[in-house]
C-alpha positions, 0 to 999 in steps of 0.5 A, spaced: 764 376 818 757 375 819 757 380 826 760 385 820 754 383 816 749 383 822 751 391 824 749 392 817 743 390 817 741 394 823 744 399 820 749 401 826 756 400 824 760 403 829 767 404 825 763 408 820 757 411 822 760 414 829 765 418 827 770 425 828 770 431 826 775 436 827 772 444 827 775 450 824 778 452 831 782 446 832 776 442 836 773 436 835 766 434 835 764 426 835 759 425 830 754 420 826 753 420 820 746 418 817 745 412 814 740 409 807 739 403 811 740 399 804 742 392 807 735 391 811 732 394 804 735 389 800 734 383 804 727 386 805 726 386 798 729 378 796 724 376 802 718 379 799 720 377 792 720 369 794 715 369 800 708 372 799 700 370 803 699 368 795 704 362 796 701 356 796 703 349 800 698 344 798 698 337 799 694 331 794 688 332 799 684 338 801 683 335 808 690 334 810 693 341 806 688 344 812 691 340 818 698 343 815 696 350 815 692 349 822 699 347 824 703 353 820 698 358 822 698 356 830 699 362 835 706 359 837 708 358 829 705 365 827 708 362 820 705 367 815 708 372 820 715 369 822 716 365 816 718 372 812 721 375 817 726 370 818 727 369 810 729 376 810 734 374 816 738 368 812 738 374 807 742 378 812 746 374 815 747 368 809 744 362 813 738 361 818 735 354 821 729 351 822 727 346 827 721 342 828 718 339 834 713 336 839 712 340 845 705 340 849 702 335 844 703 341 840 708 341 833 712 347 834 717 350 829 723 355 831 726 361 827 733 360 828 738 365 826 746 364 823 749 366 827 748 362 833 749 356 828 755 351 827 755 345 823 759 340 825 758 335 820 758 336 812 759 335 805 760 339 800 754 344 802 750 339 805 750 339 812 746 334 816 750 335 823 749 342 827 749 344 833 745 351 836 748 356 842 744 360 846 746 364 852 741 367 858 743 369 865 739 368 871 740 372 878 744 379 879 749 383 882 754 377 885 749 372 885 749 373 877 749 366 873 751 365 866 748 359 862 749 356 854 744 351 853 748 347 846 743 342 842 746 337 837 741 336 832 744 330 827 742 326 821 745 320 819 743 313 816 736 315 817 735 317 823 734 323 827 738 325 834 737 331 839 742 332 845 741 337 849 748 340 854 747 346 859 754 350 861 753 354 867 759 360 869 760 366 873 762 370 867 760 371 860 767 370 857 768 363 859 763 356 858 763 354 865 762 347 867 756 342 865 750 341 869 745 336 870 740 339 863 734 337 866 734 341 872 733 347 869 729 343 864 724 338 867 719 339 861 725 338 855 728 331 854 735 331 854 736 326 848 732 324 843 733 319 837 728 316 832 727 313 825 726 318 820 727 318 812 727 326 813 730 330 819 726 335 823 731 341 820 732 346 815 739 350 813 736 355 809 742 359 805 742 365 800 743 361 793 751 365 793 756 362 791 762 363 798 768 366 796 770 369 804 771 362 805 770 357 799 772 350 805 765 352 808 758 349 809 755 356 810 752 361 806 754 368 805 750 375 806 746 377 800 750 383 800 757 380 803 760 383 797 756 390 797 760 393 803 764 398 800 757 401 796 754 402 802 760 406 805 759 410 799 752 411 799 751 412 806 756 418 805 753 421 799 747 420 803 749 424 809 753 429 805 746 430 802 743 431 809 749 435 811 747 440 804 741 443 808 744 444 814 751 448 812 748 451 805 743 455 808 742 462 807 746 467 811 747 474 813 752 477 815 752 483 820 756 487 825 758 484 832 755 491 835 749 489 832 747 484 836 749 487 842 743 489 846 742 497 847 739 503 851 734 506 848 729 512 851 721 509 851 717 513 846 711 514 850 714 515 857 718 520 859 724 519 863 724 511 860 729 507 857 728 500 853 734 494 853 732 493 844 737 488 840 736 490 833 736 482 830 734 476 834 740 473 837 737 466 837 736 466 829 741 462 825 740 466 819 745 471 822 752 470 823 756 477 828 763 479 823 767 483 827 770 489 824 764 490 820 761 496 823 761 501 818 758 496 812 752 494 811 748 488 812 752 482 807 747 477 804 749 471 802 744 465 799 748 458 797 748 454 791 744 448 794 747 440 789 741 438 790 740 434 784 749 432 783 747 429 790 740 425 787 744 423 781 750 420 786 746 417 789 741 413 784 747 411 780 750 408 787 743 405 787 744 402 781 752 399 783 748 395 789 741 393 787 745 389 780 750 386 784 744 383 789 742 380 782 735 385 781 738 388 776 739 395 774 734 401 776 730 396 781 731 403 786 730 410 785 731 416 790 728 421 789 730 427 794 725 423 800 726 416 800 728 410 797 723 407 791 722 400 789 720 398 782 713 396 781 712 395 773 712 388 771 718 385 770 720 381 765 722 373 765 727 375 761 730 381 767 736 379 772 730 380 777 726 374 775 732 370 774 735 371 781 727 370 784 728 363 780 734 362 782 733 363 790 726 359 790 730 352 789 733 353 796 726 356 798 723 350 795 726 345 797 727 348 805 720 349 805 719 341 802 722 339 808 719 343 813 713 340 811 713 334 810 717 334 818 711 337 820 707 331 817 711 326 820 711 329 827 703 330 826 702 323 823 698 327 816 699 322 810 700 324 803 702 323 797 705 329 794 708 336 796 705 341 792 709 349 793 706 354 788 710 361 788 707 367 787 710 370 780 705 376 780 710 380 780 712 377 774 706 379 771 699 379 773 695 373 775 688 375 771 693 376 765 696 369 766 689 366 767 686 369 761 692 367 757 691 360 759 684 360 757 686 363 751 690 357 750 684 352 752 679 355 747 684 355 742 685 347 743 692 348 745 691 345 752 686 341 755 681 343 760 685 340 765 691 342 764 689 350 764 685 348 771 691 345 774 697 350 770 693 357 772 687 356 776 692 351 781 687 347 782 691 339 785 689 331 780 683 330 786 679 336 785 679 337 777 674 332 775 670 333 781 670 342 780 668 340 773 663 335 774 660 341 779 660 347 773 657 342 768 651 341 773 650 348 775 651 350 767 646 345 765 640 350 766 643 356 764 648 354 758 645 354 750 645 346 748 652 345 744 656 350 748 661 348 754 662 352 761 667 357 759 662 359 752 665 354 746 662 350 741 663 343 744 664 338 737 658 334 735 658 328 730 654 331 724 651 324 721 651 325 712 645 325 709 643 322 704 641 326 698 636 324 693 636 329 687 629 329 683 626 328 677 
């Protein structure tokens, strides 16, 4: 199945989009039809709406988040780059991996894609033993060489094993026998174990419950059970397409009118000119034979422009409620393919579905950095991962209503700075102590930071009445 999902996500099926015609003399035509390209749009989108650079990983210290993101942002990780193109992937194919490990005195991570996964060890939907195929060739002609590198990633009782293994073959249909790993590998050790509470990989799927296969431990493409929508829509999109081409204006004419003639030069005697009345090479005019005593037929089609647009928007519909975002998330206005920009409500299948999908997100994400930490020897003592929920509503909305909440006494100064301002425990009481010095010169007595009356004791005087 994930072949099938994966043809789809390229937006080339070649059982659909390549197709054959049969023309009005009895020949026919290999065609293709042309395609919306809604499966990559839709992962696309899933991708966009959990992972954006206003994503936060912190952890407890400022110092050591920075060490992190040093090892997130290196060149070779390139995490703000390939993170979301590989969650868009997990997405399309229903489950992607990540690895970490120590090479060159480096922590690197690789991005790893389904459907070169095979868990072999598992419970339930927990897998903690997989193995990762890769394929490459060396030489050419005869003296072409196929290897499959396997690796075995495994945790178990609180310890983390890696095996390498190397196939050699003289065929790419066959495994071949196994050869000595290192020599094609000196720089990779060819098994590695070590004690660890956590290991150093990641299966991240889709949070879709399998229904092609309930016994199995991997995911499902976030639009496995779309299939038949975008065969429909693809459809009526190339219909759409093919309107403009076959229901073009026409003129019908006569077949001696194209034909070229003689006719005599009017400014030279004894001259002739070879003219055609009508260009043979414009398409607005077909040859009819036995037309020669009519006069030229016009004919102007009826374009479905807007059955088509309608058809269309309501396959949209069909497709972006099955994914979970819900209805009216697309629109196609004759051009392209829009996507919803008002805020969404927390009560809409969009926000449900972004929270429904965070957890895996969430708890992938945590793994992957605490492995980095280990690898990297960071301490902490907490993982802090804030998602980005501006399409949810916008976040100058959120921190005025968190202030709103504080001057009001709903919440405590700290509170809002950790709930809407983001900041971590360690930091509050020192950014505090920073604004109240630097608001000392500027703010009225009585009156905090953020422009309240502070409370102050007010003593009872005591009243003495005269006379």
């Amino acid at each position: 199945m994930m072949a099938i999902w994966k043809s789809w996500y390229r937006g080339n099926v070649n059982d659909f989009h390549y197709f054959t015609m049969k023309m009005a003399d009895g020949t026919t035509k290999q065609c293709e039809r042309l395609t919306m390209n809604m499966p990559k749009k839709v992962c696309e989108d899933f991708a966009k709406l959990l992972w954006s650079e206003k994503v936060q990983i912190k952890l407890d210290k400022k110092k050591n988040t920075e060490r992190l993101l040093e090892v997130l942002d290196s060149k070779e990780n390139n995490f703000k780059v390939n993170f979301p193109n590989f969650l868009e992937r997990v997405f399309a194919l229903g489950t992607g991996v990540t690895v970490e490990y120590r090479k060159d005195d480096k922590t690197l991570i690789d991005y790893i894609d389904g459907d070169i996964v095979i868990p072999y060890k598992y419970t339930n939907s927990y897998i903690n033993g997989l193995i990762t195929v890769s394929r490459f060739t060396k030489g050419a002609d005869k003296d072409k060489k196929y290897f499959t590198h396997i690796t075995y990633h495994e945790f178990k009782d609180s310890k983390y094993t890696k095996l390498n293994e190397l196939y050699e073959s003289n065929n790419e249909t066959t495994l071949g026998e196994e050869i000595n790993f290192n020599e094609k590998f000196p720089d990779v050790l060819e098994f590695e174990e070590f004690d660890t509470d956590n290991p150093h990989f990641q299966v991240w799927e889709p949070v879709v419950a399998n229904n092609f296969d309930t016994d199995s431990p991997m995911g499902i493409s976030i639009f496995a059970n779309q299939i038949d929508k975008f065969k429909a829509i693809d459809t009526e999109y190339d219909s759409f397409n093919r309107e403009f081409r076959t229901g073009k204006k026409r003129v019908l004419i006569s077949r001696e009118a194209v034909k070229k003639h003689y006719v005599p030069d009017p400014e030279e005697e004894g001259k002739v000119n070879l003219v055609s009345y009508f260009d043979n090479n414009d398409e607005v005019y077909v040859a009819i034979a036995g037309m020669e005593d009519q006069p030229v037929k016009e004919i102007d089609f009826n374009l479905r422009y807007q059955e088509h647009i309608s058809s269309i928007n309501a396959q949209l519909n069909y497709i972006s409620a099955g994914v979970g975002l819900g209805q009216n998330y697309y629109n196609f206005d004759g051009q392209g393919v829009k996507t919803a920009t008002e805020v969404v409500s927390e009560n809409s299948d969009t926000y449900r579905t972004k929270k429904h999908h965070e957890l895996m997100v969430n708890d992938c994400l945590y793994d992957l950095v605490k492995a980095i930490c280990e690898l990297e020897d960071i301490p902490y003592k907490s993982i802090n991962i804030v998602f980005d929920d501006s399409i949810i509503e916008d976040e100058n909305a959120l921190i005025q209503r968190g202030l709103e909440l504080y001057q009001s006494k709903t919440i405590s100064l700290e509170k809002f700075m950790k709930k809407y301002l983001h900041y971590e425990d360690s930091e509050i009481q020192e950014e505090i102590a920073k604004i109240q010095s630097e608001n000392k010169l500027v703010q009225p007595e009585g009156m905090d930071f953020f422009g309240m009356e502070q409370e102050t004791e007010v003593q009872d005087e005591e009243v003495v009445e005269e006379g």
